[in-house]
N, C-alpha and C positions, 0 to 999 in steps of 0.2 A: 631290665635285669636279665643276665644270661639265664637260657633256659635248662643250662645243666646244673645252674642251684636252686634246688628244693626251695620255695618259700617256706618262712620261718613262720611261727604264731606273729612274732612282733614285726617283721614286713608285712602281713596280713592285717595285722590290725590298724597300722599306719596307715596302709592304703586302703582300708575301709572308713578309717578317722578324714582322708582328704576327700568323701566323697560328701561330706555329708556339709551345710551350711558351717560357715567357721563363726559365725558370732553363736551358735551351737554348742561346738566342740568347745569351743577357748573356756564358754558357764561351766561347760560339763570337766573340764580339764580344773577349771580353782577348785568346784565341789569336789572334785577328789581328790588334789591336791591336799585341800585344807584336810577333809574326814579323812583321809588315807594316810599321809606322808605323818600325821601329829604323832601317828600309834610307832612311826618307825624312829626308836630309840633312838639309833645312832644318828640320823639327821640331826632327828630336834637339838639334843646334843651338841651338835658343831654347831649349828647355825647359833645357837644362845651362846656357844664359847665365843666364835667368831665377832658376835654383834658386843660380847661382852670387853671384846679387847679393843674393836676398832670404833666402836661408838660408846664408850665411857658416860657421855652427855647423857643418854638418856636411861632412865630409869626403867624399874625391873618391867614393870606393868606398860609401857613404852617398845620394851624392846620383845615383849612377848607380843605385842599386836605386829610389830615389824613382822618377827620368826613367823606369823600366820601368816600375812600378805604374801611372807613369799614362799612357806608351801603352797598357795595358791596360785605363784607364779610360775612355781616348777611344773605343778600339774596342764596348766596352761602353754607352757612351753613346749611339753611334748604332745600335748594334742593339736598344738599351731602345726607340726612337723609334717603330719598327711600332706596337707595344703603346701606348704615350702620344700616338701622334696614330690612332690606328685602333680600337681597344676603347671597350666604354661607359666614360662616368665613373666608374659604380660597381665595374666591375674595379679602375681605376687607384686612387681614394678605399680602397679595400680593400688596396694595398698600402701605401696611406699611414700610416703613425702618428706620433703628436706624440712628441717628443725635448721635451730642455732649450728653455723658453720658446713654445713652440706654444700653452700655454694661455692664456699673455698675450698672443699673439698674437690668436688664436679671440676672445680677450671684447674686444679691442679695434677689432675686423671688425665685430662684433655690435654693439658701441656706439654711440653719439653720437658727430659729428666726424670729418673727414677722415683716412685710413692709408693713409701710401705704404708702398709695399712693395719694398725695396731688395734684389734677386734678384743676386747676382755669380754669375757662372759657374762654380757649383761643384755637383758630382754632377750630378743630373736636371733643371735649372733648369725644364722644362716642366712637371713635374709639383709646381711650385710653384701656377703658374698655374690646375691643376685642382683641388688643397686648397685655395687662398683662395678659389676665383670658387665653390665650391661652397658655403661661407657668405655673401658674396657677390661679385656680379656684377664685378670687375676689368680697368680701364680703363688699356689698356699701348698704346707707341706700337710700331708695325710698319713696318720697309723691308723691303719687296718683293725676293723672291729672281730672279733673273736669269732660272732655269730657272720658267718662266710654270707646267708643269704641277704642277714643286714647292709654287711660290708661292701656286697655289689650292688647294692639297690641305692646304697648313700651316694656310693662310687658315680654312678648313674644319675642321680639327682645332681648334684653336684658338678658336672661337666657339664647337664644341659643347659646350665644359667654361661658358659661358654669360658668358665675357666679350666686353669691344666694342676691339676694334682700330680705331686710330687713327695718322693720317700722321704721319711726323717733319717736323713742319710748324707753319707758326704758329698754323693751323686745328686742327692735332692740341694745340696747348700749351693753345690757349686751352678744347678740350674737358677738358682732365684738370684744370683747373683749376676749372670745370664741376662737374666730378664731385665733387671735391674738396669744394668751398664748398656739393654737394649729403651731405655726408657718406658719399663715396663712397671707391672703392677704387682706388688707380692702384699700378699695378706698372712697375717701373724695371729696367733692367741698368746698377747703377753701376760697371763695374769696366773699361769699356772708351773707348777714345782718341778722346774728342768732337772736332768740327769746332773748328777754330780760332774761335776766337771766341767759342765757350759753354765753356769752360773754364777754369781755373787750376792752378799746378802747388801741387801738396800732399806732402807724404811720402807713401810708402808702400813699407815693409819696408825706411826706410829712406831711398829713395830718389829723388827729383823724380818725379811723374808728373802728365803733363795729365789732369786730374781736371772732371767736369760737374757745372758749378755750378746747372741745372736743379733737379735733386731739391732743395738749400737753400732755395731761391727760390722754389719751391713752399711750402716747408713754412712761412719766414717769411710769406708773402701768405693762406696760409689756415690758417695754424696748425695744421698735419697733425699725426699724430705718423707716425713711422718708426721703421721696421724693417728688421734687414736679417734675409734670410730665405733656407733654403738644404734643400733635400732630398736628405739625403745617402743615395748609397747602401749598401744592407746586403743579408744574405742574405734579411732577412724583406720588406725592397721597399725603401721608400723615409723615413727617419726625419725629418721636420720638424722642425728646428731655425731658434731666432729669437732674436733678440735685440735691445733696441730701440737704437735707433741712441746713440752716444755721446753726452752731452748737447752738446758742445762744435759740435755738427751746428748746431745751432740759433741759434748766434750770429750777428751782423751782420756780424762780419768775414769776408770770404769765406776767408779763409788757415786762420783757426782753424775753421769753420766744415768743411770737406773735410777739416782735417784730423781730424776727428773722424770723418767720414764714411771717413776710408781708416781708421783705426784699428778702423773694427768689421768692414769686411769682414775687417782681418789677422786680427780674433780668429776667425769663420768660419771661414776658411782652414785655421789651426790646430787645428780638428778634423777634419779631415779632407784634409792638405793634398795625400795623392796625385788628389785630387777635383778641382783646380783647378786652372783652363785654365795653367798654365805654358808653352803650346806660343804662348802672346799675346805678341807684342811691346809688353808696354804700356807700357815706357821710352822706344818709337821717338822720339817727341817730347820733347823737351827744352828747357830756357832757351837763350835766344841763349849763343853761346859755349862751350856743354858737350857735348861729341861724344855721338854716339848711342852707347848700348853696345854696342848689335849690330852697327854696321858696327866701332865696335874693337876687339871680340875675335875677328870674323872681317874682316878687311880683302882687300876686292877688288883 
């Protein structure tokens, strides 16, 4: 990290969370998680909305053990971070191992031809970043964190696994498309509520979501292939699962198109759903006309 930004409290304590044993920190990361994150209203809140819309199946007392697992997944998630943005690669690479579809992943990184790489927020997403870019080099767009000392320390963290960060910009689109058409590697976070106007609404679990129609429109103009791809956590570190995107991603309709793209993150999700962000308001946005869910189940 450049040494004209001041470290922050929370680059401080990051890099004091990665010095310390990580079957440690990940205890010490649920125990807070669970005792901490329950008292904070507006999580519990979404994540019960969220689990209430997208898993209907299960019952009240079902979906409150869920809502626990995974405050204890979030606490966990940021105490895994010291280690994933502060150890070498081959610490990290070393807790890595391939799960269901990693190895068609692996020979499709190696190959000929552009692969996106379709990362939703589920388990360890950064140490996605560090198994692919370590076959190779992965070319993902970056917005800037607010806290400047966090920002260059992520910055930092994130290049040394030996990929290239790039703006959410039309300079950053036309790099990945670059990369792409050089039979390169670009990595995505498809599961979160783009700018109006690079999106469409698609199903998912079911339900309307503004969906980015980026990743499609990549893969149509350079004929990528995709994947969505997820490292879930375990006790042995961190298990590489992939799967290549539905074919229906690939079509010119933008409608059928996402909708294939939400149908593979839901199958992801499904292995492992206390892993996934449910604390996301990703319903916020809606078609004209259909109330947000969050403000109707809790009305101000």
């Amino acid at each position: 990290m450049s040494d004209q930004v001041p470290a922050s409290a929370m680059t401080k304590l990051i890099k004091a969370m990665g010095k310390l044993p990580l079957p440690f920190v990940r205890a010490t990361g649920r125990m807070v998680g669970l005792l901490g994150l329950r008292f904070d209203r507006r999580t519990r809140r979404a994540i019960d909305r969220n689990l209430e819309l997208c898993l209907p199946r299960l019952d009240k007392k079902q979906r409150t053990r869920l809502r626990n697992r995974r405050l204890q997944h979030m606490g966990q998630t940021f105490a895994e971070m010291g280690h994933l943005w502060t150890r070498d690669v081959k610490f990290i690479l070393d807790l890595c191992y391939e799960g269901e579809g990693a190895a068609a992943l692996k020979q499709a990184v190696e190959g000929k031809g552009g692969v996106i790489v379709l990362a939703p927020h589920i388990g360890n997403w950064e140490a996605v970043n560090v198994f692919v870019s370590a076959i190779r080099p992965m070319t993902a767009m970056y917005r800037p964190n607010k806290d400047e000392s966090l920002d260059a320390f992520i910055l930092e963290a994130r290049n040394r696994a030996g990929g290239e960060l790039v703006p959410t910009n039309r300079q950053g689109v036309m790099q990945i498309v670059k990369a792409l058409k050089a039979d390169g590697v670009v990595g995505m976070l498809p599961d979160q509520v783009p700018q109006q106007g690079s999106g469409e609404f698609a199903p998912f679990f079911g339900h309307q979501a503004y969906t980015m129609t980026l990743a499609s429109q990549l893969a149509l103009k350079t004929a990528a292939k995709a994947f969505v791809v997820g490292c879930i956590q375990t006790q042995k570190g961190f298990e590489v699962t992939a799967f290549e995107v539905d074919p229906r991603f690939y079509d010119k309709d933008p409608e059928t198109s996402l909708t294939g793209l939400n149908a593979s993150i839901e199958q992801l999700v499904q292995r492992a759903p206390s892993q996934y962000q449910w604390e996301y308001k990703r319903f916020k946005l809606q078609p004209e006309g259909v109330l947000n869910p969050y403000k109707e189940a809790n009305p101000s």
